[in-house]
C-alpha positions in Angstrom: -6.6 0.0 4.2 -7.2 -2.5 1.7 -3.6 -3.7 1.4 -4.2 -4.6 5.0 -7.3 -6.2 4.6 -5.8 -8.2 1.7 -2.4 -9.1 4.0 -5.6 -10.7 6.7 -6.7 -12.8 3.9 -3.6 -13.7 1.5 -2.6 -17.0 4.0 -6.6 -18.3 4.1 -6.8 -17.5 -0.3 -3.2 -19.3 -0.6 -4.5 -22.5 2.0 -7.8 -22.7 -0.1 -6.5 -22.3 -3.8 -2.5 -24.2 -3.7 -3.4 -27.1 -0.8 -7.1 -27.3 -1.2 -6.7 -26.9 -4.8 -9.9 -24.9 -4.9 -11.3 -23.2 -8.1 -13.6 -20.9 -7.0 -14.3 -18.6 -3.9 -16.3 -16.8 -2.7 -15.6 -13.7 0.1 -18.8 -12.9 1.6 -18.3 -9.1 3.8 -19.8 -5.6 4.4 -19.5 -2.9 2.4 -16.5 -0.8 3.4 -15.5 0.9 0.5 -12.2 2.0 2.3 -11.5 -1.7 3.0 -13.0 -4.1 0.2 -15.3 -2.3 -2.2 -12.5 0.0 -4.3 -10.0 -0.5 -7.4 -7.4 -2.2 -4.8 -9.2 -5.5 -4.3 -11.3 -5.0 -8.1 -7.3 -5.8 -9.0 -6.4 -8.0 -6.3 -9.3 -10.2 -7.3 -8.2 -10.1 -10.6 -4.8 -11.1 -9.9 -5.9 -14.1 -7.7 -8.4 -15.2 -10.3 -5.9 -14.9 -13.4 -2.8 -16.0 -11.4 -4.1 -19.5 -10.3 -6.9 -19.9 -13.1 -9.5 -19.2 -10.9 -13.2 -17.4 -10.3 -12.9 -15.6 -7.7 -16.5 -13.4 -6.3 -16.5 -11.0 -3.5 -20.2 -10.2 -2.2 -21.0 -7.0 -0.3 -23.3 -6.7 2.7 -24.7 -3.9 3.9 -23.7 -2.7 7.6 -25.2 -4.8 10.2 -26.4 -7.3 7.8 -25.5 -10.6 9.5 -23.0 -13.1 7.5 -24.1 -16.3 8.8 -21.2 -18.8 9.4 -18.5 -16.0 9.2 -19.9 -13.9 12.1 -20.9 -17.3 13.7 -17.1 -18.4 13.4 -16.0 -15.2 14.9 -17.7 -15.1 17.4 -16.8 -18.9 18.9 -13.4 -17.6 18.6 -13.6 -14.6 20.7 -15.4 -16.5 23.2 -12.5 -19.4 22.8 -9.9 -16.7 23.4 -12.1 -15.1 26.4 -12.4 -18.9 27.9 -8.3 -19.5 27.2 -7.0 -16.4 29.1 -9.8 -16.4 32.1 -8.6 -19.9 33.1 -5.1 -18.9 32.8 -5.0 -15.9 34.3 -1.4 -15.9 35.1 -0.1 -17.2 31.8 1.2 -13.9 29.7 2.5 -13.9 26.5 5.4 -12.0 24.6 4.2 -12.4 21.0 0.5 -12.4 20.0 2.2 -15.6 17.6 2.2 -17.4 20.9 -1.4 -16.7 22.1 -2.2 -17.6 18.5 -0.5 -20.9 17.9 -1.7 -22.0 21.4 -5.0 -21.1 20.3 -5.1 -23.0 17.4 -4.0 -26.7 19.0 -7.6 -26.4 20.4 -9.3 -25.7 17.4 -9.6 -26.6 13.7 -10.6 -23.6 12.7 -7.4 -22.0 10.6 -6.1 -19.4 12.0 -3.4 -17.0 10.3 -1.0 -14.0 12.0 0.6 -11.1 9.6 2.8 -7.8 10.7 3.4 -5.1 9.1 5.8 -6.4 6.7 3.2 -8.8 5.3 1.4 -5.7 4.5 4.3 -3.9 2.8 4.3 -7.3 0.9 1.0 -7.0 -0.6 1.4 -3.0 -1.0 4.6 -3.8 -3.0 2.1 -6.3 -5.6 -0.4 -3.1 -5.9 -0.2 -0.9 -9.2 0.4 2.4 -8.0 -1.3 3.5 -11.9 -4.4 1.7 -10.7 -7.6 4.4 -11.9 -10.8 4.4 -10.3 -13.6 1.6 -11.5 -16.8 3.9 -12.1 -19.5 2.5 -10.4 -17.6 0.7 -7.7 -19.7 2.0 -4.5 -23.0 1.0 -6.2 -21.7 -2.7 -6.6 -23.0 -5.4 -4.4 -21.2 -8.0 -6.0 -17.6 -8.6 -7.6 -16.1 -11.4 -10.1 -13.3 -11.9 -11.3 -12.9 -14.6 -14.4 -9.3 -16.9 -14.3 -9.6 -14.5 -18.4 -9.0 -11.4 -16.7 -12.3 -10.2 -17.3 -13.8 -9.2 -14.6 -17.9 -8.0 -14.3 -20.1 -6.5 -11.0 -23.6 -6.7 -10.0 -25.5 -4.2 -8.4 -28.0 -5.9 -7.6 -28.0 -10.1 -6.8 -30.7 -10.8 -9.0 -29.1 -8.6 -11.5 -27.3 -9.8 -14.8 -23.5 -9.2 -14.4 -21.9 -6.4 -16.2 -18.4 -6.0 -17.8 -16.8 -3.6 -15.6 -13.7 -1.2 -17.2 -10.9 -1.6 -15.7 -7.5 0.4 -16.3 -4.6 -1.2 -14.7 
């Protein structure tokens, strides 16, 4: 699952980091470990951060914790896409592409479609050697230094430690 949730999020990381020429971000998101918190997105962070000479920082929610402007954001779209198709009812569409890019002319808010051959993509960039980072569930926070070095918190008010990673 986390090549999947890396394919949802390689078009927004590419937009911020090549055309916004960003050099850090931060990825705010709960805790999944079977999604983000696990050696798959430890090394996809890593790659990111080293590739473009970037720091790159993933912070972990707990469940149900709210995530301020990305829930907010979320939400404003669902109800966009519940206002769109209630006063069109007979508009259908083949591709969800369509619906999408139809979408987006009403919106500034960037939005980004991906099949499943985006997410063979991103499976094909993932080490299939990758060992497990001890300590990885306990983290509450990730970063990854444009070095390659790449430390966790477990705490926010912690110090950041040097995490071991075999890749």
């Amino acid at each position: 699952m986390a090549d999947a949730a890396w394919c949802s999020i390689k078009d927004l990381l590419d937009y911020l980091i090549i055309d916004q020429q960003k050099k850090r971000i931060d990825i705010i998101s709960d805790s999944p470990s079977s999604q983000y918190r696990n050696k798959t997105s430890i090394y996809m962070l890593n790659q990111y951060a080293t590739k473009h000479a970037i720091i790159m920082r993933w912070i972990f929610l707990e469940c149900r914790h709210g995530k301020g402007v990305a829930d907010a954001i979320s939400a404003q779209m669902k109800r966009k896409m519940d206002k769109y198709i209630s006063f069109n009812p007979t508009k259908s569409y083949e591709k969800t592409s369509d619906f999408v890019h139809e979408i987006q002319n009403s919106t500034s808010i960037k939005l980004f479609t991906y099949d499943q051959s985006h997410v063979d993509e991103i499976r094909k960039q993932i080490l299939h050697t990758l060992q497990t980072v001890k300590g990885t569930a306990e983290l509450h926070e990730i970063i990854a230094e444009p070095t390659g070095l790449v430390f966790g918190k477990k705490t926010s008010d912690q110090p950041q430690v040097q995490l071991r990673l075999r890749f």
